[in-house]
Structures are given as C-alpha cells and as structure tokens.
MARVEX-43802 format. One record per residue (C-alpha): residue number from 1; x negated, y, z. Coordinates in steps of 0.5 Angstrom, whole numbers. Example, Ala and Ser with C-alpha at 12.3 -4.5 7.8 and 13.67 -1.06 7.14 Angstrom:
2
R seq     X     Y     Z
R   1   -25    -9    16
R   2   -27    -2    14
This chain:
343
R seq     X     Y     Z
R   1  -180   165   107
R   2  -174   169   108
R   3  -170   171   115
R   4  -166   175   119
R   5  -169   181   121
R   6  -166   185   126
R   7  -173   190   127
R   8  -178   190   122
R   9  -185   189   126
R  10  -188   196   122
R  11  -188   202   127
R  12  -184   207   124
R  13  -187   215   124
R  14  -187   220   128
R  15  -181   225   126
R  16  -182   229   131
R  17  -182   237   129
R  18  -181   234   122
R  19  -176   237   117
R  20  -173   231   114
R  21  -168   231   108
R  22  -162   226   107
R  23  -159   227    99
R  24  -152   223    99
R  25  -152   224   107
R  26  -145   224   108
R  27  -145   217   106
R  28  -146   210   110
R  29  -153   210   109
R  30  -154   217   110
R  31  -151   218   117
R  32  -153   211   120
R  33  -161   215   118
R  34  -159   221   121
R  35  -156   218   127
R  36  -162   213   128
R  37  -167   219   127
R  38  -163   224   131
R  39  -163   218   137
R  40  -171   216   137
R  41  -174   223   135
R  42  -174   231   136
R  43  -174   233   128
R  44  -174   240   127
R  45  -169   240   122
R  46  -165   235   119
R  47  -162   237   112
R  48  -155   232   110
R  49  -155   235   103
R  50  -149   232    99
R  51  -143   235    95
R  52  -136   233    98
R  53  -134   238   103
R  54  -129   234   106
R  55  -134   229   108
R  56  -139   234   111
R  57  -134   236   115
R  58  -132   229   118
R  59  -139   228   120
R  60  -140   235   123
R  61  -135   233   128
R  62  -137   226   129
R  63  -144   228   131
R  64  -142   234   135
R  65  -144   230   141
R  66  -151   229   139
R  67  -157   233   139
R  68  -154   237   133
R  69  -157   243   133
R  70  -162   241   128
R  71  -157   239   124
R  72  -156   243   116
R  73  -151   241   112
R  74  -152   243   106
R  75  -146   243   100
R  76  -150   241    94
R  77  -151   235    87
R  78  -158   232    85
R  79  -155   234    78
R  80  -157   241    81
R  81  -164   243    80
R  82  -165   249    83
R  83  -160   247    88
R  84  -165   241    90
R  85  -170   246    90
R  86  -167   251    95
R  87  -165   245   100
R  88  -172   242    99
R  89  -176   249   102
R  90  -180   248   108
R  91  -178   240   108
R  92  -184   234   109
R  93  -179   228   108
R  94  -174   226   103
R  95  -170   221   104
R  96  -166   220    97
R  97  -159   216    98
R  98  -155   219    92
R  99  -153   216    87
R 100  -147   213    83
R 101  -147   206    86
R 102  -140   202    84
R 103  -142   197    78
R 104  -135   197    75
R 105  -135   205    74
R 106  -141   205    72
R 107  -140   201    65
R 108  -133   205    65
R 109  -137   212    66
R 110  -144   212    63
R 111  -146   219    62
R 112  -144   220    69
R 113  -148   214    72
R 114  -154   217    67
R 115  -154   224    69
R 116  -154   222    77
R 117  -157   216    77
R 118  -163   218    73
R 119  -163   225    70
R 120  -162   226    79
R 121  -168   222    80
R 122  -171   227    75
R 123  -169   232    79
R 124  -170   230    86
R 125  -178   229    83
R 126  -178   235    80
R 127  -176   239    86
R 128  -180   235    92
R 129  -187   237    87
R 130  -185   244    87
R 131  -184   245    94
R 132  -190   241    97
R 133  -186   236   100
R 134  -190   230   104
R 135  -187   224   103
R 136  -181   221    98
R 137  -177   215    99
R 138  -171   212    94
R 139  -167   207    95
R 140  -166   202    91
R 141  -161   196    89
R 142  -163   189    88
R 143  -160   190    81
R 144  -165   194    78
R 145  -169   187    77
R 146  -168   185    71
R 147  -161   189    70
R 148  -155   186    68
R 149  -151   193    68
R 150  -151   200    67
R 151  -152   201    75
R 152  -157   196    74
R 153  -162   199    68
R 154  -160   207    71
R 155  -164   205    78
R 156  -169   201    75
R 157  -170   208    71
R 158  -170   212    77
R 159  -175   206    80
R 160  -180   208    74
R 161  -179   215    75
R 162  -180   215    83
R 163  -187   211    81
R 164  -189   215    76
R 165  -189   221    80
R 166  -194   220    83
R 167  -199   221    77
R 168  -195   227    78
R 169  -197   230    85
R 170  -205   227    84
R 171  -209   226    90
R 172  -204   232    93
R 173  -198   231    96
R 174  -191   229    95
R 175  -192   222    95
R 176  -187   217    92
R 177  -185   210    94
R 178  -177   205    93
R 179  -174   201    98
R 180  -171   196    94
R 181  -166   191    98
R 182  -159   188    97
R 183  -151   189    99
R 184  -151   193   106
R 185  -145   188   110
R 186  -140   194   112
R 187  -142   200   108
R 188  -137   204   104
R 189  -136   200    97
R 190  -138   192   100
R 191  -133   187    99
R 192  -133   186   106
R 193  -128   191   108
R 194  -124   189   102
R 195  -123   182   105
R 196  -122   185   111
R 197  -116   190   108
R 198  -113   183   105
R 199  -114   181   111
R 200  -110   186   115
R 201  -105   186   110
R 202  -103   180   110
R 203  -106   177   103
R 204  -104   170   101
R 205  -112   168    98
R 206  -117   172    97
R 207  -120   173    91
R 208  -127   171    89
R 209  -131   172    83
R 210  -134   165    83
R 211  -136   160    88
R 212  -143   158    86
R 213  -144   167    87
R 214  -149   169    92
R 215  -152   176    94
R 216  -157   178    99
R 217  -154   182   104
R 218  -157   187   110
R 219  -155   191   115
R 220  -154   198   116
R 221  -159   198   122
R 222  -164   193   118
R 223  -163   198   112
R 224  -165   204   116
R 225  -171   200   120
R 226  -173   198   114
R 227  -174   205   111
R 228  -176   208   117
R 229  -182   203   117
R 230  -183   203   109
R 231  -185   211   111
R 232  -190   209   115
R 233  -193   204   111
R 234  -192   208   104
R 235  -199   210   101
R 236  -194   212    94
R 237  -193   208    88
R 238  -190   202    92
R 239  -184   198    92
R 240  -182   195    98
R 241  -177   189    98
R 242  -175   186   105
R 243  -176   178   106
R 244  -168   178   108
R 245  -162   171   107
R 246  -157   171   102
R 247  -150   169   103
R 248  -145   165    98
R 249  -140   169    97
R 250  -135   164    98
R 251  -138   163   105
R 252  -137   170   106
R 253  -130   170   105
R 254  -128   163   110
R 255  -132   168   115
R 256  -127   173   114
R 257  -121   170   113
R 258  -122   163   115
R 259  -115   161   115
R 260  -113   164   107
R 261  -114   160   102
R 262  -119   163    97
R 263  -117   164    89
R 264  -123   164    83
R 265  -122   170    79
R 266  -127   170    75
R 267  -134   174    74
R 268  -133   181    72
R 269  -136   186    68
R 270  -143   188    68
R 271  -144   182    74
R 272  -150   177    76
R 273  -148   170    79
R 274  -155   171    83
R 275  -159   177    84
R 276  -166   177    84
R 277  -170   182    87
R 278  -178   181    85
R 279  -178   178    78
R 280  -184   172    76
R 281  -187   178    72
R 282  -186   183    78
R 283  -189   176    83
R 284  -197   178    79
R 285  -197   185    82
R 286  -194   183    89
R 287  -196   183    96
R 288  -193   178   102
R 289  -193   181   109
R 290  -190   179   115
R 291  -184   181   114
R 292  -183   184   107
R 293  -186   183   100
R 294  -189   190    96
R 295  -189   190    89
R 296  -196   195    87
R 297  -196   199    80
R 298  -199   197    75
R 299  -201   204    74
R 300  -208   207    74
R 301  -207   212    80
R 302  -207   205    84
R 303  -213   203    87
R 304  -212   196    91
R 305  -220   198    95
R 306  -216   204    98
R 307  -209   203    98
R 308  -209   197   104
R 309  -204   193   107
R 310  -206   189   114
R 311  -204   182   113
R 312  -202   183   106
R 313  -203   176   102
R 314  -201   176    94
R 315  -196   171    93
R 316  -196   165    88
R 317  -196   164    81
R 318  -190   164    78
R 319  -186   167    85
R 320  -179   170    85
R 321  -175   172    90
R 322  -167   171    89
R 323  -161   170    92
R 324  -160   163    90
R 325  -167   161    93
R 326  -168   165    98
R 327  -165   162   105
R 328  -158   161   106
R 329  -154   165   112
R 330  -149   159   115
R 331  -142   160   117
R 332  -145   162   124
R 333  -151   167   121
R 334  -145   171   118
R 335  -141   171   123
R 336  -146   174   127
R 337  -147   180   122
R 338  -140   182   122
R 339  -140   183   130
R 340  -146   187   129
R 341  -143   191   123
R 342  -137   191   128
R 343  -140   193   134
C-alpha cells in the first residue's frame, strides 16, 4: 500500500567527520541535501560540484548563516573526468544529482542528454572507483521504467551503469546504489511553479496534457530523507523506490488554481499518460519493506544470503508499482504538500 511519508523509518548515517560529495549541488535537490546534512551532522567537508558560476555564487550567500566553513564549491562538469577526479580526492560519499532533466529538450537535444546523462554516470563511476570513495548514490526518475523518451532510456542506462559498477570495485569499496522516486513537488522544472506563475499572472485556463494523467510526486524533505536512509541501508547494487501516492494532474491544477477553468491541450512529445516505477518484470527481483520497495540485481555479485533486509518480504507475482494503481492524494492531500513545499 502506498502513503505520504514525511519520514521514512530507516536511521540515517552517521556523516559525521564525513567528506561528502554533491554533483548538480546548486541545484533543488543539491541544496535541500546539503541544508539537511549541514542542520543534522558536523561533515568534514561538503563539496557542491556544478558548472554554473551564478549559481554557486547565490547559494554561497544564502548559506553564509549556517555552519558554512566545511562548504567547497567546486566549478566543474560531470563530462570532465578528470575534473570529477579531482573533486572526488580524499571523499567517502557521492551524492550524484546532475543531470539533463527537462524531457522536451532532451528529444530536441539528444547528444547533450547522452553525454551528460549517461556517459556523466561513465564518469561519476570512473572516478569514485579511482579515488576510493565509500559510498555512491544516483538519483533516478520514475521514467527509466520502461522509458518512453530520451531522458527516460538515458537514466535507465545511467541506472545500469551505476549497478554494474559494482562488479567493478569487488569486495573493496565504492559501493553503487539508485534511489528511484517520481516528480519533487516544488523543485525547479515541476509543473507546479508554472501553474502558480499562470496564477500570478492572472491566466484565463491552465493548461493540462490530459485529464486522465497522474504522476507520483514527492517532497523535497521526503526526497533527502529518503536518500539519506537509502545510504544506510545500501549493501551496493540495489534500486530503492519509495512507497509514495500519486496525484491527477487535473487534481493538482484545481489545488492550485481553483477558481480558473482548466484547457486540455494535449500530450506532448516523449510523455506517458502514467509513470510506472517497478515494471511486473522488475516485481521478480523486488523486496517490500515497510516504507519502500527495493528491486535486487539480477547479477552474480549479488548474494541474497548476505545482502539482508529487516522485514523485507518479495512482493507478489505479477506486482507493478504506477501512478495509476498506486493510491490517489485527494484535494485536501495536495494541498497540504504545497503548504509544506511553501513553508
């Protein structure tokens, strides 16, 4: 059964003394990491590693109030191995955020989408091996099930080569897991800022792809304690999938907006009517804990004997996980997000 989780029952680590790596940390999920970590934790060093100036910059000042002194911002592209390399020196964990995320310009951008996206997972892999770094976490999309677009099938390859690393580093450190979850309700990007700006401008309709759509969302707070307990729980190899609720897209737009009339404009480019997050083929390989599914490599570094769960259960034959089946957030659900995501 799917629900609202505002914080999942997995302890996280102890980062303390850690030196923690952040790729794409200028970015929503970036700073709400490093926020969270810099509040709970005394690291030894966080390093945001991006390649806009402007925005490390912005976020140098508006985290001058907190415990910033561990804090290096480090100009830089996951395309750049050596770069990577250099970042990475002397770090025991990688959060890699970075990547090309927008689905439209993705199919209008392939080779940019690649060489980020898939060949910067190459890198990020590459370069954690070579510096000895402890532990490795990519964030995924509910799009790489089953991948309808280019954004899609890019972080399902990315998701293979993070797995696959772990045949690289053996027995010996890094050790490689995803976090697969749906859209971040607030982040740059999401729908739900662009509603709000037609809002704020004083639109006549608000334009939606289909009435029928849903899409899993999640909070930024949910999405850092989600990978935070992920990296406790991480033996290397798995995929974590949060049990979360999805919403009707036309239900979002009435919690926004409920006194404009919404316009059906059709689906666009590379766009799913639902997203799916574990596929029936997946559900053979895939464990239910209490507050996330965990799909298991069906690799030979694997062995089920060691690489426990507490409470962990296979799910049944034939199980998916979709927005469509997955429990619905009502009016009243989404509107209590959004004050979240305000506040």
């Amino acid at each position: 059964m799917t629900q609202n989780i505002d914080q999942f029952d997995t302890p996280w680590p102890n980062l303390n003394g850690k030196s923690i790596m952040v790729t794409g940390g200028t970015g929503s999920f970036g700073k709400a990491f490093i926020r969270t970590v810099l509040e709970k934790f005394t690291p030894k060093k966080v390093i945001i590693f991006s390649r806009d100036e402007l925005k490390q910059y912005e976020m140098e000042q508006e985290f001058s109030c907190l415990n910033s002194k561990c804090l290096r911002y480090f100009i830089g592209d996951v395309r750049d191995m050596d770069r990577l390399e250099m970042a990475m020196r002397d770090v025991h964990v990688v959060i890699h955020a970075a990547a090309l995320k927008h689905v439209p310009a993705a199919e209008y951008n392939p080779f940019e989408c690649i060489h980020t996206n898939v060949i910067g997972a190459e890198n990020v892999v590459k370069a954690a091996l070579r510096c000895g770094v402890e532990r490795v976490i990519a964030l995924s999309t509910d799009k790489a099930a089953s991948p309808l677009n280019l954004y899609g099938a890019s972080k399902l390859a990315s998701d293979k080569i993070f797995i696959a690393g772990n045949f690289l580093s053996a027995a010996s450190k890094p050790r490689f897991s995803v976090v697969r979850y749906g859209n971040v309700m607030g982040s740059r990007g999401s729908v739900v800022p662009f509603f709000e700006k037609l809002v704020a401008d004083g639109a006549d309709y608000i334009p939606i792809t289909d009435p029928r759509m849903t899409r899993f969302w999640i909070t930024l707070n949910q999405g850092v304690n989600f990978v935070l307990s992920s990296l406790s729980l991480m033996h290397g190899g798995e995929i974590f999938v949060p049990k979360i609720s999805s919403t009707l897209i036309s239900d979002l737009a009435v919690a926004i907006a409920p006194n404009i009339p919404t316009k059906v404009i059709g689906i666009r480019p590379g766009e799913k009517l639902h997203e799916v997050m574990i596929t029936t083929d997946d559900a053979r390989n895939t464990l239910a804990l209490p507050d996330r599914y965990v799909i298991t490599p069906s690799l030979t570094f694997w062995d089920p004997k060691h690489h426990t769960f507490d409470e962990a259960e296979p799910v049944s034959d034939g199980f998916s996980f979709s927005s469509d089946t997955a429990s619905i957030i009502d009016e009243a659900g989404i509107k209590k997000m959004l004050l979240e995501v305000r506040s």
